[in-house]
VOBA-1610 file (N, C-alpha, C; in pm, whole numbers, padded with zeros to 5 digits, always signed):
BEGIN
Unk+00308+01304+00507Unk+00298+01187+00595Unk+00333+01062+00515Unk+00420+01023+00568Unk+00496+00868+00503Unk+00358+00787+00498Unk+00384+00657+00443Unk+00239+00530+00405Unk+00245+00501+00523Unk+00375+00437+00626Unk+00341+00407+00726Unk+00244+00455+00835Unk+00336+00630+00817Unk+00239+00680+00904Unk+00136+00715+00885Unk+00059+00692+00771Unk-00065+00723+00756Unk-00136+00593+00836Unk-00089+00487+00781Unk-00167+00371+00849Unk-00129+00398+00965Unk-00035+00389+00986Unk-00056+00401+01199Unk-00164+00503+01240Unk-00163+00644+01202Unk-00282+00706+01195Unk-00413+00669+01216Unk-00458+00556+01077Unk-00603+00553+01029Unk-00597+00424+01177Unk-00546+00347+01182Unk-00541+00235+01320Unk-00581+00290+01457Unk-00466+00425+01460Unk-00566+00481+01602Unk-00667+00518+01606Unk-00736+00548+01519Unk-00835+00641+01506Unk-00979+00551+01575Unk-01085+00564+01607Unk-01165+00488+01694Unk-01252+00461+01572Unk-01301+00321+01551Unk-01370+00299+01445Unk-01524+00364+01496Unk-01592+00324+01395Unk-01744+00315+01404Unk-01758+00256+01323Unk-01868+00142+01398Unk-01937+00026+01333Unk-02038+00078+01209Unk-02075-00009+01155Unk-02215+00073+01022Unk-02350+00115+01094Unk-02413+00030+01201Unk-02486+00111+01293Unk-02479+00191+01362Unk-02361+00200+01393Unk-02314+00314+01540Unk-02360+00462+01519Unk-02394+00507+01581Unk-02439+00658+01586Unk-02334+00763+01626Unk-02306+00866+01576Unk-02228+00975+01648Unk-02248+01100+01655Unk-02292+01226+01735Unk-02302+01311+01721Unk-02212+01450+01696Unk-02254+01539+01599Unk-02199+01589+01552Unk-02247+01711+01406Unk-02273+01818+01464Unk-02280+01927+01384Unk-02175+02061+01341Unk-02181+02085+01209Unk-02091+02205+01191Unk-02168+02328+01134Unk-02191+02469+01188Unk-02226+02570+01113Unk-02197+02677+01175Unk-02231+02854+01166Unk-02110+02938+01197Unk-02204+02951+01368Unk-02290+02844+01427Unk-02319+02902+01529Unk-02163+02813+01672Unk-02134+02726+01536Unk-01985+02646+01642Unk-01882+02740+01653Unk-01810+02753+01792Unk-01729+02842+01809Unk-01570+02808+01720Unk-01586+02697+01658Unk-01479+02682+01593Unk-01506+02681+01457Unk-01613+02726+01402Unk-01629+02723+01248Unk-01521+02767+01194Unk-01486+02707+01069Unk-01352+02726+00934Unk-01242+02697+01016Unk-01239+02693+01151Unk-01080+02605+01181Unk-01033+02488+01160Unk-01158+02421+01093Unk-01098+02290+01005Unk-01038+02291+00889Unk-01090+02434+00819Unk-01015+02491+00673Unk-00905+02539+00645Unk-00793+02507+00698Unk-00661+02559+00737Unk-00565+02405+00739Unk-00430+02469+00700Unk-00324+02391+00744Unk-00395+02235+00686Unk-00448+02226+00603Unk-00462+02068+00559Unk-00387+01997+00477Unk-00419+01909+00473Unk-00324+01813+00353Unk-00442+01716+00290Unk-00467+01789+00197Unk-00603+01744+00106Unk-00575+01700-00026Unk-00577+01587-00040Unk-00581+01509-00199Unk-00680+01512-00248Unk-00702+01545-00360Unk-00790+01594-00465Unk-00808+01438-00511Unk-00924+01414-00557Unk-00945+01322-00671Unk-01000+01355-00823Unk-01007+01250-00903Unk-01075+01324-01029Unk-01229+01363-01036Unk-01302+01323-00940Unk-01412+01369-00955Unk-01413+01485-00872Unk-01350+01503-00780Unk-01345+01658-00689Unk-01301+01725-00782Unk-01160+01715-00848Unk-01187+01834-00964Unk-01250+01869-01061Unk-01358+01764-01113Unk-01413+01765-01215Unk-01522+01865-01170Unk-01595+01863-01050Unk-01688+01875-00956Unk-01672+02080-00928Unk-01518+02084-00917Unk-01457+02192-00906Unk-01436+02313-01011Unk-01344+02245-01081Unk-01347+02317-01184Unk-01469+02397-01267Unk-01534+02305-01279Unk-01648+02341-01289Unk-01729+02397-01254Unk-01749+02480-01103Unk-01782+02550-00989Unk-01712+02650-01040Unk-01615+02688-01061Unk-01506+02803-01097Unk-01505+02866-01231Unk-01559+02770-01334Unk-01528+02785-01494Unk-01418+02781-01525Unk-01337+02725-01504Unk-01202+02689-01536Unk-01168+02546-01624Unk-01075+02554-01704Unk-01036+02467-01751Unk-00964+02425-01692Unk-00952+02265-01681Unk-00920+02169-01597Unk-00711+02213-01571Unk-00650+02232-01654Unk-00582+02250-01667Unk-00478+02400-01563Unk-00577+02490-01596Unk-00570+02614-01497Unk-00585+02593-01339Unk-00670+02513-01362Unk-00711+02453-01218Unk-00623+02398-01142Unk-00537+02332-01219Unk-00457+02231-01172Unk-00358+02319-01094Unk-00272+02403-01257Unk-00168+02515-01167Unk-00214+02621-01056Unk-00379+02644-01041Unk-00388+02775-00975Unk-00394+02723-00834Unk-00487+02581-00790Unk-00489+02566-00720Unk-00445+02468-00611Unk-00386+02348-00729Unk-00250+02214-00659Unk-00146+02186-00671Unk-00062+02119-00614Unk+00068+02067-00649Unk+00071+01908-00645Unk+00147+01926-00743Unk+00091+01716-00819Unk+00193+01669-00764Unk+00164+01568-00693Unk+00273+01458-00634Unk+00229+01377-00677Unk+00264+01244-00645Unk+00217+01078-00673Unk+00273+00991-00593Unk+00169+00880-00613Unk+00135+00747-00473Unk+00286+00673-00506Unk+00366+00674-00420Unk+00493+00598-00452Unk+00446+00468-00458Unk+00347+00381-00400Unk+00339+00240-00467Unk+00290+00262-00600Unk+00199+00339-00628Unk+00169+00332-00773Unk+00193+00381-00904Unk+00300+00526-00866Unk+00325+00602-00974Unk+00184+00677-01039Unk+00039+00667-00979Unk-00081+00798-01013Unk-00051+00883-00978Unk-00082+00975-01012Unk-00074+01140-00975Unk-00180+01183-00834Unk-00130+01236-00789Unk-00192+01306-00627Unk-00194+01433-00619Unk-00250+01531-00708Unk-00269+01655-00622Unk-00342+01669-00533Unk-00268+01769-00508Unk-00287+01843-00343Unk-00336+01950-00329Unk-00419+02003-00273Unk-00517+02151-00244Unk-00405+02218-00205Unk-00352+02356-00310Unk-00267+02419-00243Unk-00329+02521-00095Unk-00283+02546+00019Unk-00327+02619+00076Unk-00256+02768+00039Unk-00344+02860+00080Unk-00268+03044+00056Unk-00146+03025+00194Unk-00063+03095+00168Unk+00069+03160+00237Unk-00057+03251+00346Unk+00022+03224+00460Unk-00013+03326+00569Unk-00063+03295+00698Unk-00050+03327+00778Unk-00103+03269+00915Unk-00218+03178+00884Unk-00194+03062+00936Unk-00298+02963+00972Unk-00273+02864+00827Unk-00268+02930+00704Unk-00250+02845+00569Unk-00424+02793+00518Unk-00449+02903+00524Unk-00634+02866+00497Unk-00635+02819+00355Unk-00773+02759+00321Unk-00777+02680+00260Unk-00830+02804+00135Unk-00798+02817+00015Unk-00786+02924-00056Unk-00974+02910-00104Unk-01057+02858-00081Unk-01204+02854-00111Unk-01297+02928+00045Unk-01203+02891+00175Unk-01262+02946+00269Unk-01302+03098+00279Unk-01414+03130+00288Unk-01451+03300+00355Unk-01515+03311+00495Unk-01546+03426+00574Unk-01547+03416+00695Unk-01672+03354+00706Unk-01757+03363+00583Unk-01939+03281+00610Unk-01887+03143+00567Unk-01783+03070+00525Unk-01778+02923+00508Unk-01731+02942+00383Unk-01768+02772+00315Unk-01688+02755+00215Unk-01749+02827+00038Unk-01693+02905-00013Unk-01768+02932-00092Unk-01766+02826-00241Unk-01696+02726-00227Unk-01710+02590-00352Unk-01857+02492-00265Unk-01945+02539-00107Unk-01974+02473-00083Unk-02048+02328-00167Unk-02123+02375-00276Unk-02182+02241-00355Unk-02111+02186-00409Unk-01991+02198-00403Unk-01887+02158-00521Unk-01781+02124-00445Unk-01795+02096-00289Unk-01663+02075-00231Unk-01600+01935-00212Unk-01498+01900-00214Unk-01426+01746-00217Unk-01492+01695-00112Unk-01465+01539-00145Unk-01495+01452-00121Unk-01487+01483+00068Unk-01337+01456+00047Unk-01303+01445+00224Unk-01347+01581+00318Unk-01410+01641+00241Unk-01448+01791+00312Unk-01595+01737+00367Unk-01668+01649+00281Unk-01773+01616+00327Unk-01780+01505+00436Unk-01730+01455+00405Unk-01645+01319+00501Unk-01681+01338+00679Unk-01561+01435+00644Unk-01507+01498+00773Unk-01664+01527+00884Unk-01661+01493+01008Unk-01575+01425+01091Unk-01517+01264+01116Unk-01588+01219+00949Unk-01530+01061+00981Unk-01466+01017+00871Unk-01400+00896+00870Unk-01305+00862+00772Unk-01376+00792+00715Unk-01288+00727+00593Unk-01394+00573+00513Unk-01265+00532+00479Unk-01233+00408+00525Unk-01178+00320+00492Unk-01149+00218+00382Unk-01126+00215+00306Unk-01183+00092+00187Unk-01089+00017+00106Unk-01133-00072+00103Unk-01048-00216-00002Unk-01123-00309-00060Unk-01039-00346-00188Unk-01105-00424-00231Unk-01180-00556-00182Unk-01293-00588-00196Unk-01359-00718-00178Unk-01405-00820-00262Unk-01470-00917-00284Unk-01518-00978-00343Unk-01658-00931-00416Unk-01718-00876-00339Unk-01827-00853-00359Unk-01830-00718-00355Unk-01702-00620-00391Unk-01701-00524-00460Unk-01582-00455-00330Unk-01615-00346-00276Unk-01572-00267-00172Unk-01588-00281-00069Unk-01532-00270+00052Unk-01541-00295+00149Unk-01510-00199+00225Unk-01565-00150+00361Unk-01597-00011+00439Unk-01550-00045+00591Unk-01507+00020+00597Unk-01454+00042+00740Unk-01467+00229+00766Unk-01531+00253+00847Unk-01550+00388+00910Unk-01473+00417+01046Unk-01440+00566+01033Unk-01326+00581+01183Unk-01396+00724+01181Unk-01424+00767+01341Unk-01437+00907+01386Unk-01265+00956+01385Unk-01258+01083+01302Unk-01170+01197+01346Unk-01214+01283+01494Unk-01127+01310+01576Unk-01145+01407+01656Unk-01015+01508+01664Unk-01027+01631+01635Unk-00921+01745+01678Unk-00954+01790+01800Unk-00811+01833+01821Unk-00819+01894+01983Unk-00931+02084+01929Unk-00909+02112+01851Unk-00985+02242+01807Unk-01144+02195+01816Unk-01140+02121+01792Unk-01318+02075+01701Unk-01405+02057+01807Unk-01528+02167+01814Unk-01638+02171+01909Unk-01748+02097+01855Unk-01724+02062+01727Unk-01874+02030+01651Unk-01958+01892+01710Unk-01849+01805+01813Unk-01896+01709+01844Unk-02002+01741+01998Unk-01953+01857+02064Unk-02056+01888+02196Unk-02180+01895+02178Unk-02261+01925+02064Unk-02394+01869+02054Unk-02419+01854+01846Unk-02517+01763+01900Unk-02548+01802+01726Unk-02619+01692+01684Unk-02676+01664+01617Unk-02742+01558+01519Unk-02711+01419+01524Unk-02722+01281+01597Unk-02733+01179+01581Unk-02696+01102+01446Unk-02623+01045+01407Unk-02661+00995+01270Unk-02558+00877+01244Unk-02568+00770+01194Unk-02490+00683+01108Unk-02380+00691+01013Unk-02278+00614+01030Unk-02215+00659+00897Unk-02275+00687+00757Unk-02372+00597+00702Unk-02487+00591+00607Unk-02559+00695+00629Unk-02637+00734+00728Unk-02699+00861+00749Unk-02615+00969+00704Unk-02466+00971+00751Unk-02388+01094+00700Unk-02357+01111+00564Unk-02335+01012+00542Unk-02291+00966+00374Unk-02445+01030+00257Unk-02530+00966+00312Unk-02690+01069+00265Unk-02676+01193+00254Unk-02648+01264+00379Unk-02706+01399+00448Unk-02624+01519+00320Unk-02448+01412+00342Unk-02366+01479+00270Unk-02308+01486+00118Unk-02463+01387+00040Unk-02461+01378-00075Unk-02325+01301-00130Unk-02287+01186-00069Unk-02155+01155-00121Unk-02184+01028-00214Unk-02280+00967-00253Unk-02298+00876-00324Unk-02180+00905-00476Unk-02192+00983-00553Unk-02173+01002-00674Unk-01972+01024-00655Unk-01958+01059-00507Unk-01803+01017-00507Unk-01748+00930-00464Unk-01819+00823-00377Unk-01772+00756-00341Unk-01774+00666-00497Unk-01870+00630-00593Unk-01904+00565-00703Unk-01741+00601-00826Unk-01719+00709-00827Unk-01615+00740-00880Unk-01474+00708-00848Unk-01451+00740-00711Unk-01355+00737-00620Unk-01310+00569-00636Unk-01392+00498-00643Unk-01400+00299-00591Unk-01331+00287-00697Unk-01437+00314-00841Unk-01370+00277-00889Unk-01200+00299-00930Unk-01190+00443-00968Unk-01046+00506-00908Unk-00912+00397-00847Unk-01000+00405-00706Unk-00967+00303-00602Unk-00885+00121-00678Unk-01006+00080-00738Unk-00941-00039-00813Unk-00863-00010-00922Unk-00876+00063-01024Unk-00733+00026-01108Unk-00634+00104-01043Unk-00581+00174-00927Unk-00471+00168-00905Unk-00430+00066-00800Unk-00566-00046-00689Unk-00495-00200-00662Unk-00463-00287-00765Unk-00503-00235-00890Unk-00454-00335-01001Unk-00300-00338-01011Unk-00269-00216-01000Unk-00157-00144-01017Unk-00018-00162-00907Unk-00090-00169-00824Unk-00022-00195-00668Unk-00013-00355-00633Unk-00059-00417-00738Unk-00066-00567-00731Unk+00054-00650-00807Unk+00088-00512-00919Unk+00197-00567-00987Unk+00348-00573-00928Unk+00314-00475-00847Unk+00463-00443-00768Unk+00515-00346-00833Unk+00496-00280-00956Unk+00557-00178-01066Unk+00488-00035-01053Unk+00494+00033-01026Unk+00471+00198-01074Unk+00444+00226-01186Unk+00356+00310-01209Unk+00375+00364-01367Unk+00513+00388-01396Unk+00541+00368-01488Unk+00636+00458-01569Unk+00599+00620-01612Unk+00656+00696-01595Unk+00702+00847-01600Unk+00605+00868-01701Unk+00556+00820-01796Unk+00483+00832-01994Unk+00399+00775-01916Unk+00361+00700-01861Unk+00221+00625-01834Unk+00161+00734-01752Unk+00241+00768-01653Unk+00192+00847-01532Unk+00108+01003-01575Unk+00228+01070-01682Unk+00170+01170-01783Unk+00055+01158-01827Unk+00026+01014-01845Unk-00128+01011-01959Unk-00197+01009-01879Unk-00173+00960-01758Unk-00294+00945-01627Unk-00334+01057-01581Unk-00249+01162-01583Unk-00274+01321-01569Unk-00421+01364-01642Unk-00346+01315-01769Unk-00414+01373-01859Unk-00586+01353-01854Unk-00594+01146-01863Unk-00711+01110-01873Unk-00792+01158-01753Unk-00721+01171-01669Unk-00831+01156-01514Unk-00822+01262-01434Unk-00762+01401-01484Unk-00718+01513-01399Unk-00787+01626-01514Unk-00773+01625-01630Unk-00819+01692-01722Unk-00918+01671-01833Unk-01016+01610-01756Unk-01111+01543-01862Unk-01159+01642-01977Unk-01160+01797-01983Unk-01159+01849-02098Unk-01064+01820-02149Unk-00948+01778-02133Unk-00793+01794-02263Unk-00828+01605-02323Unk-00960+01549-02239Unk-00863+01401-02271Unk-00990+01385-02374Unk-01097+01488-02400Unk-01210+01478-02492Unk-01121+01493-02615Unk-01000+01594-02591Unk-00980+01645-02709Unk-00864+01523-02756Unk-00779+01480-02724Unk-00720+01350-02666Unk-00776+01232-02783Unk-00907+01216-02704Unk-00964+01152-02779Unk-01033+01178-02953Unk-01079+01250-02984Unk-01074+01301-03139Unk-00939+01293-03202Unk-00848+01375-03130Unk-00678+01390-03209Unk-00679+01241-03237Unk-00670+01198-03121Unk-00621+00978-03158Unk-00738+00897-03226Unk-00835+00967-03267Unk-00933+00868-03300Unk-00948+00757-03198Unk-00947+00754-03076Unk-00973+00668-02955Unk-01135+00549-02983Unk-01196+00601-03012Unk-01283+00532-03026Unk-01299+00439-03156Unk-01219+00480-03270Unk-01196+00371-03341Unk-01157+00230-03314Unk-01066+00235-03230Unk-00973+00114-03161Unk-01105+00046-03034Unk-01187+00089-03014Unk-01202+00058-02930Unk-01348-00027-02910Unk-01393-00134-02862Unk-01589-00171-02900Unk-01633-00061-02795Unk-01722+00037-02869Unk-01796+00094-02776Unk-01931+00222-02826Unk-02044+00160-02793Unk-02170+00198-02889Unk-02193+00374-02884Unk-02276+00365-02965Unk-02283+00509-02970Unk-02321+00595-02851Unk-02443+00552-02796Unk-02486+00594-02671Unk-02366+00654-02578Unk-02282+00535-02546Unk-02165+00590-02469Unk-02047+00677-02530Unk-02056+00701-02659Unk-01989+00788-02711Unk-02028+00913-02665Unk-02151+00923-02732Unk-02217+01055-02652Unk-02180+01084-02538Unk-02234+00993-02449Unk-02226+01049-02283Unk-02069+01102-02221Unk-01993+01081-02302Unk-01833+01071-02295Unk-01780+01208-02364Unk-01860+01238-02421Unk-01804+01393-02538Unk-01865+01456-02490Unk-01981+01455-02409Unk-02072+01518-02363Unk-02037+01649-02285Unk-02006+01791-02298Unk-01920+01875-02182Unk-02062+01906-02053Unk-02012+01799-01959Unk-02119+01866-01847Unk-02092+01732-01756Unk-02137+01817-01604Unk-02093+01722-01506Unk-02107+01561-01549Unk-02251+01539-01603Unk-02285+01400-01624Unk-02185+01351-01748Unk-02133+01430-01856Unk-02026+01395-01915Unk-01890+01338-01889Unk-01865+01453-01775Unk-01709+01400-01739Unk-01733+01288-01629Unk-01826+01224-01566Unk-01848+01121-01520Unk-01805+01004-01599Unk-01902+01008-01722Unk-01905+00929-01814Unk-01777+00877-01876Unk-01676+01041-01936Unk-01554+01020-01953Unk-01438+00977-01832Unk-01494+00983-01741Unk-01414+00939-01647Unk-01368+00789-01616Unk-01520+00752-01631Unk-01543+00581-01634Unk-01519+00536-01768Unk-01522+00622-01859Unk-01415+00564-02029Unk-01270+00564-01972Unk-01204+00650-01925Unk-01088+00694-01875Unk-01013+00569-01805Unk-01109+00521-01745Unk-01062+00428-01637Unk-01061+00304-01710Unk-01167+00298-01763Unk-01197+00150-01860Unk-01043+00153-01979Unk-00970+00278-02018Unk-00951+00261-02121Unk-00730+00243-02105Unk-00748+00334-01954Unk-00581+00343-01900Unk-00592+00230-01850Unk-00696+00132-01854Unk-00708-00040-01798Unk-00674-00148-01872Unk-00721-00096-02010Unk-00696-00172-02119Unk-00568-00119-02181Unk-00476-00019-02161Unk-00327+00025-02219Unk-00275-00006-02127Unk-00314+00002-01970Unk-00173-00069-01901Unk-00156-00228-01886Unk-00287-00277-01887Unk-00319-00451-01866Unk-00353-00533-01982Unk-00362-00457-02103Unk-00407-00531-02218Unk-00547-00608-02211Unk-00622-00575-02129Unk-00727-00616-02092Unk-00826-00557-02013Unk-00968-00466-02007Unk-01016-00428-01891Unk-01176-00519-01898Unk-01238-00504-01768Unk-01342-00543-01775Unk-01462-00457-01833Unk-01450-00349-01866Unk-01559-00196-01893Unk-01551-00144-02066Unk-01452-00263-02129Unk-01393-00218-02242Unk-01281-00287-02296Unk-01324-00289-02424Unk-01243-00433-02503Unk-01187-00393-02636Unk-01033-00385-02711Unk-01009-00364-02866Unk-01107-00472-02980Unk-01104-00369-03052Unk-01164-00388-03141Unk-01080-00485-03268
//
């Protein structure tokens, strides 16, 4: 889907206000359970794979080839993989089984999302939210079900810790989209690296002595070498702080030494 047409898309779509309520349940007693798991076009972020991989025991790297194909944001030149789907009628989503999803604790962002969108841009006062109901012509889950808020859903579906990742994400590539420039091809590579493979970018970091160059106390050294979910968080938000300060000569999260 072209940029345009994505925005024409997210425009039709019927908002919901931050109070608004909508009903809506999914489990295998809906006559359409897992027909949302098919035929998608799902962008991965770095914390869904981090989130993932990890669910699997895989190195970030394996992960990448077994289960996406890397494109990138033509305004920005970042990397975009994509959830490959399996070959075969319908194009199911290669985690689906007939009882549901089996990455369930570990599943992306927009899997949890779903049935509503989140909208977001930068603000002043940080991010800014705009919510939209999805409806498919397949999807029964809306004929009865649970009451709830966008905020209520956002709770229910444990998304705090991606949306926190994702934002930031989110801003250094409007940094990026502000310049009018793309990465360059070498920039874009390292972005792979830092924010798609946070095991290769630990190692990354030792090979380059990264933290020499850089003010940053011990504490957060640790939390950054650290191998475990709360690690690659940590390295993630080094990651971001640090492809901020090599592409802008300047970040706010992190400063040369």
């Amino acid at each position: 889907m072209s940029k345009d047409a994505s925005r024409d898309f997210i425009d039709n779509l019927p908002e919901l206000g931050p109070d608004e309520t909508f009903c809506f349940d999914c489990n295998p007693e809906v006559p359409c359970f897992n027909r949302c798991c098919a035929e998608l076009t799902l962008p991965l972020t770095p914390y869904d794979i981090s989130r993932l991989r990890r669910h699997l025991g895989m190195a970030s790297d394996v992960f990448l080839n077994t289960f996406t194909t890397l494109r990138s944001f033509p305004d920005t030149g970042f990397p975009l993989p994509m959830l490959r789907m399996l070959d075969g009628p319908d194009e199911p989503c290669p985690f689906v089984t007939p009882a549901g999803c089996s990455v369930y604790e570990d599943r992306p962002g927009a899997c949890r999302y779903y049935p509503i969108g989140r909208g977001t841009k930068m603000a002043a006062d940080g991010v800014a939210e705009r919510f939209f109901i999805v409806r498919e012509s397949h999807c029964r889950g809306f004929d009865k079900g649970t009451s709830r808020t966008p905020q209520q859903w956002m709770k229910n579906e444990e998304l705090q810790p991606f949306n926190e990742a994702n934002d930031r994400y989110m801003r250094l590539m409007a940094m990026v989209r502000a310049t009018g420039k793309p990465l360059e091809s070498r920039m874009a590579t390292t972005a792979v690296l830092c924010l798609f493979q946070i095991d290769k970018f630990r190692e990354l970091i030792s090979a380059m002595n990264i933290f020499s160059h850089v003010a940053i106390d011990e504490a957060r050294k640790t939390a950054v070498m650290e191998d475990s979910l709360d690690g690659d968080v940590a390295a993630l938000n080094f990651a971001l702080d640090w492809l901020e300060l090599i592409i802008f000569g300047q970040s706010q999260g992190l400063a040369k030494k």
